[in-house]
N, CA, C and O atoms as a GROMACS GRO file, in nm:
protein
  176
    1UNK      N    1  -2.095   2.479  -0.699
    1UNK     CA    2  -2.083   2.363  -0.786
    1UNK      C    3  -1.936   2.329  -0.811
    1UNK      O    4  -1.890   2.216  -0.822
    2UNK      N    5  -1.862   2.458  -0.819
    2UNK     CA    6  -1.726   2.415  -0.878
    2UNK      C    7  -1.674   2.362  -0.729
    2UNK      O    8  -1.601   2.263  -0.736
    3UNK      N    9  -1.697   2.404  -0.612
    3UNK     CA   10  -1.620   2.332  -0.496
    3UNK      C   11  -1.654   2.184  -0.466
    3UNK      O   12  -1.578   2.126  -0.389
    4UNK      N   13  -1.768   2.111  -0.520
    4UNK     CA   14  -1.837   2.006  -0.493
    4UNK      C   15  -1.717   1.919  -0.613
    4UNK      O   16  -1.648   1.826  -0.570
    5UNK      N   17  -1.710   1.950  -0.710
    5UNK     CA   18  -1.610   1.884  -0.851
    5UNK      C   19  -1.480   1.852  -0.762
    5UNK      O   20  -1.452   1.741  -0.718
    6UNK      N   21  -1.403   1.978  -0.742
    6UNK     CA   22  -1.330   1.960  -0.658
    6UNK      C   23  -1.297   1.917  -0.578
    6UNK      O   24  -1.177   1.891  -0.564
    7UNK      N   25  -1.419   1.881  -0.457
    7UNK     CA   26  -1.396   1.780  -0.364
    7UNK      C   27  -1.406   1.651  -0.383
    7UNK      O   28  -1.344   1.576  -0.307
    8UNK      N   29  -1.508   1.584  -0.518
    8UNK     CA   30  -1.533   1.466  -0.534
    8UNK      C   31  -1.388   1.406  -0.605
    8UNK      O   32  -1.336   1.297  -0.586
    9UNK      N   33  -1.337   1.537  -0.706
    9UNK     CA   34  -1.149   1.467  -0.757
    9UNK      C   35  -1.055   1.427  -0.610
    9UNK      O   36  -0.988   1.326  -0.587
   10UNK      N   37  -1.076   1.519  -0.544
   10UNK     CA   38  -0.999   1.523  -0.421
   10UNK      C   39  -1.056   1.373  -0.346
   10UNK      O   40  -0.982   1.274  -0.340
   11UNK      N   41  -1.096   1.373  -0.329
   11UNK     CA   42  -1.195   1.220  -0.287
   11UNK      C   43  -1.126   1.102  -0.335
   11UNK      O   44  -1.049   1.029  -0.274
   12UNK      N   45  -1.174   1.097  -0.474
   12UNK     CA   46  -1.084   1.038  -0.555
   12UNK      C   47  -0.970   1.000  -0.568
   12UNK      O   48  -0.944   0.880  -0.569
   13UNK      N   49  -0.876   1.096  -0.582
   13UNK     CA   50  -0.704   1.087  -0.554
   13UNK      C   51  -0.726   1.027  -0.455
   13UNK      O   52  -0.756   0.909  -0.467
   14UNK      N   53  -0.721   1.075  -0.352
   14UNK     CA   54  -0.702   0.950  -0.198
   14UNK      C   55  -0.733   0.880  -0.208
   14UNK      O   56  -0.658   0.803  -0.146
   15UNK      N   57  -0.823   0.818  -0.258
   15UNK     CA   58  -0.878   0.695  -0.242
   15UNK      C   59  -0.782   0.613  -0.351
   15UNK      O   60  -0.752   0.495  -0.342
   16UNK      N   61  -0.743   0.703  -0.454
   16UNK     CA   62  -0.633   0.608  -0.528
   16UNK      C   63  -0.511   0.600  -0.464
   16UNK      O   64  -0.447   0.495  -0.471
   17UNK      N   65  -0.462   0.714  -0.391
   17UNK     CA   66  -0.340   0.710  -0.289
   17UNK      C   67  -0.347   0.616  -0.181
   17UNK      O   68  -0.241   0.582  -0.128
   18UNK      N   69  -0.453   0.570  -0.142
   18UNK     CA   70  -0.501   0.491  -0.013
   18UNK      C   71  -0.432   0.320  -0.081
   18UNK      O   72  -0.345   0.242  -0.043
   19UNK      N   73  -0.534   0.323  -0.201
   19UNK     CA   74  -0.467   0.205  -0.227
   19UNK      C   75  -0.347   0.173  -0.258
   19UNK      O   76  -0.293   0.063  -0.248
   20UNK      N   77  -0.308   0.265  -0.296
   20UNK     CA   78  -0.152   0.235  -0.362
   20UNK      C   79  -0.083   0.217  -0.246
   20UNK      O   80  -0.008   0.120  -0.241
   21UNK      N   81  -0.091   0.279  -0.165
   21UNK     CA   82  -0.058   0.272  -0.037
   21UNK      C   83  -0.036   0.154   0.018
   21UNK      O   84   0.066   0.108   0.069
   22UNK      N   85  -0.215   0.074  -0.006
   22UNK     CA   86  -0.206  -0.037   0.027
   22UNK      C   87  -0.134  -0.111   0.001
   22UNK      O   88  -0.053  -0.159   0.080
   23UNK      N   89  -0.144  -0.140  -0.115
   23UNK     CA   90  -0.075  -0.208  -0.202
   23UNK      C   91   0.084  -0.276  -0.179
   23UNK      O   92   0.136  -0.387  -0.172
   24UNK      N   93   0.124  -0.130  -0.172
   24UNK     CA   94   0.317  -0.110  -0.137
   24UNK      C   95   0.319  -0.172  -0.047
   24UNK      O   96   0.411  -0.250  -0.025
   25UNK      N   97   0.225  -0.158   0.025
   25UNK     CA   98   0.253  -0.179   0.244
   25UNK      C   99   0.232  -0.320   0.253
   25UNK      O  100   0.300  -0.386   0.333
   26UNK      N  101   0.143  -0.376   0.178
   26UNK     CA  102   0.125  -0.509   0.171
   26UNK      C  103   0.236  -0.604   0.077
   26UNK      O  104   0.259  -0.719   0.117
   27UNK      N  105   0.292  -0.562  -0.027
   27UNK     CA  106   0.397  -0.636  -0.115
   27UNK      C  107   0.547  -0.606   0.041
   27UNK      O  108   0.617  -0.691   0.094
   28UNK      N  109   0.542  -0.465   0.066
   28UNK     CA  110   0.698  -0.485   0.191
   28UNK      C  111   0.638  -0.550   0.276
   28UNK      O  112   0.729  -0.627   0.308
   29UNK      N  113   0.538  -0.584   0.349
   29UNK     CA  114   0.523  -0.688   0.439
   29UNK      C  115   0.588  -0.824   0.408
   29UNK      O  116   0.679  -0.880   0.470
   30UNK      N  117   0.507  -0.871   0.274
   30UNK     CA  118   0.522  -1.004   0.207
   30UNK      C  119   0.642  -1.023   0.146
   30UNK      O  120   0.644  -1.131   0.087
   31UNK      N  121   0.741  -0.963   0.138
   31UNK     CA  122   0.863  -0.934   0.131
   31UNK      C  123   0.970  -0.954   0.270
   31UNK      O  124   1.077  -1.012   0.285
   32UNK      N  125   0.897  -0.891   0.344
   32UNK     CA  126   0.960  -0.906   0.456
   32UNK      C  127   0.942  -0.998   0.591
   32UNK      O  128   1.007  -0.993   0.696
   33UNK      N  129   0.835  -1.084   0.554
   33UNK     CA  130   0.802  -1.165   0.583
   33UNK      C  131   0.883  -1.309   0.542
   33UNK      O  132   0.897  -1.396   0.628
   34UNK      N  133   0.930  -1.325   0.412
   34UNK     CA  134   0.979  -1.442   0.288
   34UNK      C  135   1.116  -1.386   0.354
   34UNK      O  136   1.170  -1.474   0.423
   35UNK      N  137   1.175  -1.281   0.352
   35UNK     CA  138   1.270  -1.253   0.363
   35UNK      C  139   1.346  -1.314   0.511
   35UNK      O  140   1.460  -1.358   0.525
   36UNK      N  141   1.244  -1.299   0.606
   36UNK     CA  142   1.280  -1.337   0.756
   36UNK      C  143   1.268  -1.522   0.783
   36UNK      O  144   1.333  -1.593   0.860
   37UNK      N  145   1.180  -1.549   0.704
   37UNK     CA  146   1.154  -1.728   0.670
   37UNK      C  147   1.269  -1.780   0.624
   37UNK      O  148   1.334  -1.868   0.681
   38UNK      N  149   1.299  -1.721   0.506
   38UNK     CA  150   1.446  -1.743   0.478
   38UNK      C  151   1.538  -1.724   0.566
   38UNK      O  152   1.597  -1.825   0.603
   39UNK      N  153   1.569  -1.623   0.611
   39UNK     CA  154   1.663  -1.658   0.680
   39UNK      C  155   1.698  -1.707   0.849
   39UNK      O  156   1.795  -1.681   0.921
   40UNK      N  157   1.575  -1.785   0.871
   40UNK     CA  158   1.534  -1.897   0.914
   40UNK      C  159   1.586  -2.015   0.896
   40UNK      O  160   1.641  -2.088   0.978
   41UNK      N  161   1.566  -2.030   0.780
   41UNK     CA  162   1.612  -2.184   0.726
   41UNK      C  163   1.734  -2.229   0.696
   41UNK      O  164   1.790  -2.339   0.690
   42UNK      N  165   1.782  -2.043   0.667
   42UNK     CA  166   1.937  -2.098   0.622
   42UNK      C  167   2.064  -2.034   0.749
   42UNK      O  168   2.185  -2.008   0.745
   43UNK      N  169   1.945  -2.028   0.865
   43UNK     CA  170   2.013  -2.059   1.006
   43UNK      C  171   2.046  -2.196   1.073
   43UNK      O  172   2.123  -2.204   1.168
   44UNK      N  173   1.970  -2.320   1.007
   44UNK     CA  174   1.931  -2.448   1.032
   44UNK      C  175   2.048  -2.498   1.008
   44UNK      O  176   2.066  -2.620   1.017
   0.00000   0.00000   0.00000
């Protein structure tokens, strides 16, 4: 029983690490994306 607790927290955390993950990976994209547009424009 106590290894089943354990695995379902463990479960858990990752799945909160996963997103956060996401998260980050998706704001430096969109960052770096605006960032390269820009300086695009102010190549023009």
């Amino acid at each position: 029983m106590a290894v089943l607790v354990k695995e379902e927290a463990l479960a858990r955390a990752l799945a909160r690490a996963l997103l956060v993950l996401r998260i980050t990976h998706g704001l430096f994209l969109l960052q770096w994306g605006v960032e390269k547009f820009v300086a695009l424009q102010s190549r023009r």
